[in-house]
ZAMARGU-4260 file (C-alpha; in steps of 0.2 Angstrom, whole numbers, plus 5000, padded with zeros to 4 digits):
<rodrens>
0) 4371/4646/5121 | 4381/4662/5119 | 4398/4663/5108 | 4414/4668/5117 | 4415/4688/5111
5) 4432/4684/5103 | 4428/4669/5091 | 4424/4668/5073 | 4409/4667/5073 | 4404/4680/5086
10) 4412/4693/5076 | 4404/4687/5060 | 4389/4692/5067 | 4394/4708/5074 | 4400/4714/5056
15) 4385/4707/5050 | 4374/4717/5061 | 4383/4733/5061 | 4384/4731/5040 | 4362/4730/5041
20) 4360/4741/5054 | 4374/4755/5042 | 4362/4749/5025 | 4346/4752/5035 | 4349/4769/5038
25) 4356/4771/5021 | 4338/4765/5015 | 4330/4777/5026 | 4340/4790/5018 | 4336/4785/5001
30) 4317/4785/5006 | 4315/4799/5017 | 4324/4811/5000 | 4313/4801/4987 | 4300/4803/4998
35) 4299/4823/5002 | 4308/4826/4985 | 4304/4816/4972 | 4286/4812/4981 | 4291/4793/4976
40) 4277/4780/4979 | 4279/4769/4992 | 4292/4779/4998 | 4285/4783/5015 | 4282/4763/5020
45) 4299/4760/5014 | 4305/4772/5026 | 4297/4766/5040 | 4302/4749/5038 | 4321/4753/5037
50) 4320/4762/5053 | 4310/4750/5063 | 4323/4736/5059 | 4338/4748/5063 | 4328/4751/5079
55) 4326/4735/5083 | 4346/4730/5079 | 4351/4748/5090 | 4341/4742/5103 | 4353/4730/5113
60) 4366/4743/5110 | 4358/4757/5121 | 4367/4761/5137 | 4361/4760/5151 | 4361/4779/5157
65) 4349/4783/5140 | 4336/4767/5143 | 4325/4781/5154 | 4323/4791/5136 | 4317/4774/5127
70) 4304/4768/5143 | 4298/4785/5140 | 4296/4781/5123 | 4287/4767/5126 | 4276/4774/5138
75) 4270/4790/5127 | 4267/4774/5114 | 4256/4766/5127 | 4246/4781/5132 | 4243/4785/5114
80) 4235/4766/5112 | 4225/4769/5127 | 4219/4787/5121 | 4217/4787/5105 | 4206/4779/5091
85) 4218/4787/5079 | 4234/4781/5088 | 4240/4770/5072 | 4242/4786/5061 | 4249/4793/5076
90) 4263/4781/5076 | 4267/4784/5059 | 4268/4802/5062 | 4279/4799/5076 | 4290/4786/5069
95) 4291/4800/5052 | 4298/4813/5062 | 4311/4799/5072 | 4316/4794/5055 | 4319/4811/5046
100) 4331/4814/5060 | 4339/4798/5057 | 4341/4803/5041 | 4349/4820/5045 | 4361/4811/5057
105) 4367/4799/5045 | 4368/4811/5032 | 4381/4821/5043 | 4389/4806/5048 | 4397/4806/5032
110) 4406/4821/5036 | 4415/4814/5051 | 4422/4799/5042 | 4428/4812/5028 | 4433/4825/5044
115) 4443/4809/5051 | 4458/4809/5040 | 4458/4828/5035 | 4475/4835/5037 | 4465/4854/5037
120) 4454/4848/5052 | 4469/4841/5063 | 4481/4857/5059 | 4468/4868/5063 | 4461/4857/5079
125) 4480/4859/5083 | 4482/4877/5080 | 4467/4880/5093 | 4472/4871/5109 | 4488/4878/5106
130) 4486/4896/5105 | 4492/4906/5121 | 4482/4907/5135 | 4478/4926/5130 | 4472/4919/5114
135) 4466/4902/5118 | 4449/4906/5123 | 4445/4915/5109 | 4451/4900/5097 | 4443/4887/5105
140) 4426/4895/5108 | 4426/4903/5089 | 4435/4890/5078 | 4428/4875/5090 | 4409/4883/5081
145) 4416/4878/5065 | 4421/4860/5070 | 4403/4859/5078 | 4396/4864/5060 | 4404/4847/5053
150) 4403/4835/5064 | 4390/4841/5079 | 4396/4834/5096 | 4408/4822/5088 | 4419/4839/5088
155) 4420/4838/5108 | 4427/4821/5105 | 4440/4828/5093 | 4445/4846/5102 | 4441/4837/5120
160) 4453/4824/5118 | 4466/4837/5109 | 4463/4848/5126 | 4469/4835/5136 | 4483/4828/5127
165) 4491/4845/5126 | 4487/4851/5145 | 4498/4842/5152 | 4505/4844/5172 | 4524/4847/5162
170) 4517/4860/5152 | 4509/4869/5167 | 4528/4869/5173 | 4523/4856/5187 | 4507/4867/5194
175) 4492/4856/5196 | 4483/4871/5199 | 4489/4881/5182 | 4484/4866/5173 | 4466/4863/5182
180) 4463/4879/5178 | 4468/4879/5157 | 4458/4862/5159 | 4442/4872/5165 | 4443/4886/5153
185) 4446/4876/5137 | 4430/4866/5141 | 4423/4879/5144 | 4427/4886/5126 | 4423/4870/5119
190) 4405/4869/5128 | 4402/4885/5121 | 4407/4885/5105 | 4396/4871/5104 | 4378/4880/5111
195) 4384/4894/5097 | 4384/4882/5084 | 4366/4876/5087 | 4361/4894/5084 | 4371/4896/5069
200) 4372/4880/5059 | 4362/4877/5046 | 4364/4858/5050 | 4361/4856/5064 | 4344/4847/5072
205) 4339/4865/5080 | 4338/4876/5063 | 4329/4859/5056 | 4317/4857/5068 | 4312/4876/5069
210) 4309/4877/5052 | 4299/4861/5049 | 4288/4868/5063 | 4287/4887/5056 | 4288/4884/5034
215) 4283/4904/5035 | 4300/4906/5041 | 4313/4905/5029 | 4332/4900/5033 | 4337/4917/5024
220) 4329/4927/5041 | 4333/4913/5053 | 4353/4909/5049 | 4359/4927/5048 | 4349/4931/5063
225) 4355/4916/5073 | 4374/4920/5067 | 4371/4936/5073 | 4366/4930/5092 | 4379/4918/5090
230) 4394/4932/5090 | 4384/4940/5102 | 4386/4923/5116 | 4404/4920/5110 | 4409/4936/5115
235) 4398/4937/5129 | 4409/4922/5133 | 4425/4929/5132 | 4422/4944/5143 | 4415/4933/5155
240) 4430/4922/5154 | 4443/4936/5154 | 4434/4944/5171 | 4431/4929/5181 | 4448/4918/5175
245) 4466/4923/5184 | 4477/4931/5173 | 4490/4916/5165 | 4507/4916/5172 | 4520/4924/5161
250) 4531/4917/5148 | 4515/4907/5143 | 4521/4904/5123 | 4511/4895/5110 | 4516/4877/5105
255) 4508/4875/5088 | 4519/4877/5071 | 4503/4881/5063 | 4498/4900/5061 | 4478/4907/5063
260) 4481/4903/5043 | 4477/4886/5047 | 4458/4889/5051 | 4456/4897/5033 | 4453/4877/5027
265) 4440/4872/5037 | 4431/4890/5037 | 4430/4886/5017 | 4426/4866/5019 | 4411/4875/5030
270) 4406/4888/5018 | 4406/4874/5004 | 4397/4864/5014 | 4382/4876/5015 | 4384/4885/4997
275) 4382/4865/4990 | 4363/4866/5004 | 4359/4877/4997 | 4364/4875/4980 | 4354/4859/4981
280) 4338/4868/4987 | 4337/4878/4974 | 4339/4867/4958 | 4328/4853/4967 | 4313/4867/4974
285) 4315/4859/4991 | 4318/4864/5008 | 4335/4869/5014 | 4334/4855/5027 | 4332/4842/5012
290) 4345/4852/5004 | 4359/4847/5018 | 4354/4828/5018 | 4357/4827/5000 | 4372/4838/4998
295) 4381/4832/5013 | 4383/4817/5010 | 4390/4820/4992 | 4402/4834/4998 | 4407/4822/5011
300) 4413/4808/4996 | 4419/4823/4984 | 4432/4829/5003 | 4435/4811/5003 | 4441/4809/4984
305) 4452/4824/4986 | 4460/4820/5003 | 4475/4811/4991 | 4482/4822/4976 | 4499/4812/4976
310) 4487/4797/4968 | 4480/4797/4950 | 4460/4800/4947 | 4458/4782/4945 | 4465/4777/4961
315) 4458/4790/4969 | 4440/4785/4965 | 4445/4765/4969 | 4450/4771/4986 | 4435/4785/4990
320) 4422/4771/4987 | 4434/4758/4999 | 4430/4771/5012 | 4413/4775/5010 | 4409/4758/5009
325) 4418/4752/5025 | 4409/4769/5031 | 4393/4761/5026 | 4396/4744/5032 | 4406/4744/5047
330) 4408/4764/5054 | 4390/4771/5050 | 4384/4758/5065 | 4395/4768/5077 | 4383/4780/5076
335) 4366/4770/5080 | 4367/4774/5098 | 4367/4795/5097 | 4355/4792/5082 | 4344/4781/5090
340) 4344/4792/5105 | 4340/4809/5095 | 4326/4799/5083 | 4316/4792/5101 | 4318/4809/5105
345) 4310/4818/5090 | 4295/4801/5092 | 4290/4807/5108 | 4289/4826/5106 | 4278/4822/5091
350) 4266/4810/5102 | 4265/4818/5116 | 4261/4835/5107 | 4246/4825/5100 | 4243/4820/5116
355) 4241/4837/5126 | 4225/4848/5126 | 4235/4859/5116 | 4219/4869/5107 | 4214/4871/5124
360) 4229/4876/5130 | 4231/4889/5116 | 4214/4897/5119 | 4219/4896/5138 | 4236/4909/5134
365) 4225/4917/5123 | 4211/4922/5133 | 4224/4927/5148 | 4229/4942/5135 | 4245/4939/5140
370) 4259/4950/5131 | 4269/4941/5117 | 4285/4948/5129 | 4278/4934/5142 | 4276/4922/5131
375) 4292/4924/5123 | 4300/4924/5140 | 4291/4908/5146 | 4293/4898/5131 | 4314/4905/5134
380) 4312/4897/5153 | 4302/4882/5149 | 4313/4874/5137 | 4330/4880/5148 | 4322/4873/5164
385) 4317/4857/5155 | 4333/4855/5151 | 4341/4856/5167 | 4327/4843/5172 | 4336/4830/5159
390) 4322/4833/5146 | 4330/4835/5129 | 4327/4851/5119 | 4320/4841/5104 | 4306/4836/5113
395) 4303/4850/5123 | 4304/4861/5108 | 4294/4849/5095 | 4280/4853/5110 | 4281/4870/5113
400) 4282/4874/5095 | 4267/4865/5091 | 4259/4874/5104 | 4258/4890/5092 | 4258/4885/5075
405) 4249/4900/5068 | 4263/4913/5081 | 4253/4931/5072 | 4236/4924/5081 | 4244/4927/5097
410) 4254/4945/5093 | 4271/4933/5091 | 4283/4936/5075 | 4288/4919/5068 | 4307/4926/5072
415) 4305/4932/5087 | 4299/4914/5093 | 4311/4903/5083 | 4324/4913/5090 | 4318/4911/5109
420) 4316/4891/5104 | 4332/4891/5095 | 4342/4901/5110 | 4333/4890/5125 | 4339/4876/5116
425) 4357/4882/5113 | 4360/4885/5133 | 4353/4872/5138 | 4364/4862/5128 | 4378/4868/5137
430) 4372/4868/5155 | 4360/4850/5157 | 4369/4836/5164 | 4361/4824/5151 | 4364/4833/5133
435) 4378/4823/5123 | 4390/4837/5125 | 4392/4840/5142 | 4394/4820/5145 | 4405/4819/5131
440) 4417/4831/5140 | 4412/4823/5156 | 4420/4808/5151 | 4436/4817/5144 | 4439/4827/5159
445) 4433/4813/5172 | 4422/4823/5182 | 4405/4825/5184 | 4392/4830/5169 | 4383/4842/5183
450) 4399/4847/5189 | 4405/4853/5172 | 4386/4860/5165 | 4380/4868/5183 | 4393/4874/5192
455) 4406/4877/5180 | 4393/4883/5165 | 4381/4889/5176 | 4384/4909/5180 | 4387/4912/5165
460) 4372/4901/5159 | 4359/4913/5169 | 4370/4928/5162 | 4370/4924/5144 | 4352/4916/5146
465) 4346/4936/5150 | 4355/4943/5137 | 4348/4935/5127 | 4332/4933/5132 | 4334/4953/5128
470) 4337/4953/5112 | 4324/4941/5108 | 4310/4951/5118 | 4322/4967/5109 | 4319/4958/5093
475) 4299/4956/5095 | 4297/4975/5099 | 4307/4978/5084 | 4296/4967/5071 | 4282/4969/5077
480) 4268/4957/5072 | 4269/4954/5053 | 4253/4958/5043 | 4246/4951/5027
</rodrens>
């Protein structure tokens, strides 16, 4: 006997679930950091336990358009039973990696909720949809990076739904064509600014796979050089939209009382964001990926506590930990679904690297005496071209990079290939009809994922994805292979 959705009773049970599935992942948290950190017994099975009941509360949550992602889950599960003696420890493995991503996810989660009512973050969300068209592109592709820094592909939701509340058919003076065509370039912007953000973001699931895949490579080579092919796409970006956009129609003015001084308080909220990362890493000797779940959640309650200066300390302490525990309780639990989704999705790249021949594939590459430039390149196609497939970059990339662990055996420097992994992964981002971003703006706009990723993202996909390809074969001719 089901309740009826509006009674007592059935919404009991829906705050009771969504207050377990919000403490579940806290728990996975807590024992994913005491864990890796602190090396804390126990800490492992903990860890596991949590996640496997926040799976199984997330499950009946899961849309239908991401239940393929979870059969193949099951399946990579099944062939591991059927091929391997090992396959429990295999599980575990698997069901690790899911679970440290978990924890990453819910660790930036924190920084949504404290994003939410952050008068910095909505002035400056303002100031960029409603630069002039001249200047519009720039604003949204560049600052949209910083939003993407905070809260991932939550800040399509924010800027997207900004976009179309201020692109209105009045505001295009009555022109369904002036305003389709704002409509395309600002998401175009904000699609963008969100690929740059995956190569120059600290936090995202990009930099933390890479470097939990190559721990020779340190975040000191990898985030300046990612920045650095991040300004590069950007302003590939705004060339490609200046010669392929018409020219706005004059009289175009900007709407925003907020000045380009708006941005200056989320570009420093950002650079306190990672100073406290890395801040962390250092007085714990940990990595800088352990360093972002511990410090971003903390940041996220101290920009909570200061979001009110007209109340006293006292107050404002009584009402930061109303919020972070309706956060935890209530809020945390709209987040299970994109958690789940990304976690399944670091599982089965670990299984199914476990599962391929990949010594013999290995050997195979190496006996071809291919160049590392052909490597580089088809490790650069195959994660882009996967991606266009629906196959997300996590598990494409968990693969590939498992693939060459040792990158020197093969002539590869370890920057060279984390920077075509990293790349790959950013453009595919922006151009696969089934990566978060392009559905999220989907759903804004009310057209088509592929319409938005392929026909409006893709020229400039293949023309960016050679540039950069470029640099990164540019990059291995400079570096060389490392020795010693």
């Amino acid at each position: 006997m089901s309740l009826p959705a509006q009674s007592p009773l059935y919404r009991l049970a829906g705050s009771l679930v969504s207050g377990v599935v919000g403490i579940s992942l806290v728990v996975v948290w807590a024992s994913t950091i005491g864990g890796h950190v602190w090396g804390l017994p126990g800490a492992f099975e903990l860890q596991l336990a949590a996640f496997l009941l926040f799976v199984l509360l997330s499950l009946p949550a899961v849309p239908r358009s991401a239940w393929f992602l979870m059969a193949m889950c099951g399946a990579t599960a099944l062939a591991a039973f059927l091929l391997r003696e090992d396959w429990l420890v295999l599980m575990g493995l698997g069901l690790s990696r899911a679970a440290f991503l978990a924890t990453l996810f819910a660790a930036l989660s924190m920084l949504r909720e404290a994003a939410r009512h952050s008068a910095a973050v909505h002035q400056c969300g303002e100031m960029l949809v409603s630069r002039p068209p001249g200047q519009r592109y720039a604003a949204l592709s560049g600052g949209g990076s910083l939003f993407c820094v905070i809260l991932n592909f939550g800040a399509m939701n924010l800027l997207g739904a900004m976009v179309k509340a201020t692109n209105t058919l009045e505001k295009a003076g009555g022109d369904e064509r002036v305003r389709s065509i704002r409509e395309k370039r600002m998401i175009l912007a904000l699609l963008r600014s969100f690929s740059a953000s995956i190569m120059l973001s600290p936090l995202s699931v990009g930099f933390a796979l890479i470097l939990s895949a190559f721990p020779q490579l340190g975040w000191q080579l990898l985030l300046p050089m990612g920045f650095a092919f991040a300004l590069v796409f950007l302003a590939l970006g705004w060339l490609f939209d200046r010669l392929t956009m018409p020219a706005p129609p004059p009289g175009s003015v900007a709407s925003s009382a907020h000045g380009w001084s708006a941005a200056l308080p989320l570009l420093g909220i950002v650079a306190g964001i990672i100073a406290a990362a890395i801040l962390v890493e250092i007085l714990l000797e940990t990595s800088l990926v352990l360093g972002v779940m511990v410090a971003v959640p903390l940041f996220g309650c101290g920009w909570i506590f200061v979001q009110t200066p007209a109340l006293g300390l006292i107050e404002r302490a009584a009402r930061t930990g109303r919020r972070v525990r309706h956060f935890l309780l209530a809020d945390l639990s709209r987040s299970q679904v994109e958690v789940l989704i990304v976690s399944s999705a670091g599982f089965m790249g670990v299984v199914l690297a476990a599962l391929l021949p990949l010594a013999e594939l290995r050997e195979l590459v190496s006996e071809s005496a291919a160049s590392p430039y052909l490597i580089l390149a088809g490790l650069f196609v195959t994660v882009l071209l996967l991606g266009q497939a629906g196959f997300n970059p996590i598990v494409s990339v968990t693969v590939l990079s498992a693939l060459f662990p040792i990158p020197e055996a093969l002539g590869l420097h370890p920057l060279a290939l984390a920077m075509a992994l990293l790349t790959s992964w950013a453009l595919a981002a922006g151009s696969s009809y089934a990566i978060a971003a392009v559905l999220i703006l989907a759903r804004l706009t009310g057209k088509n994922a592929s319409t938005i990723g392929r026909d409006w993202n893709g020229p400039f996909t293949v023309m960016a994805g050679i540039l950069l390809l470029g640099l990164v074969l540019g990059l291995q001719m400079i570096l060389g292979v490392p020795t010693g």
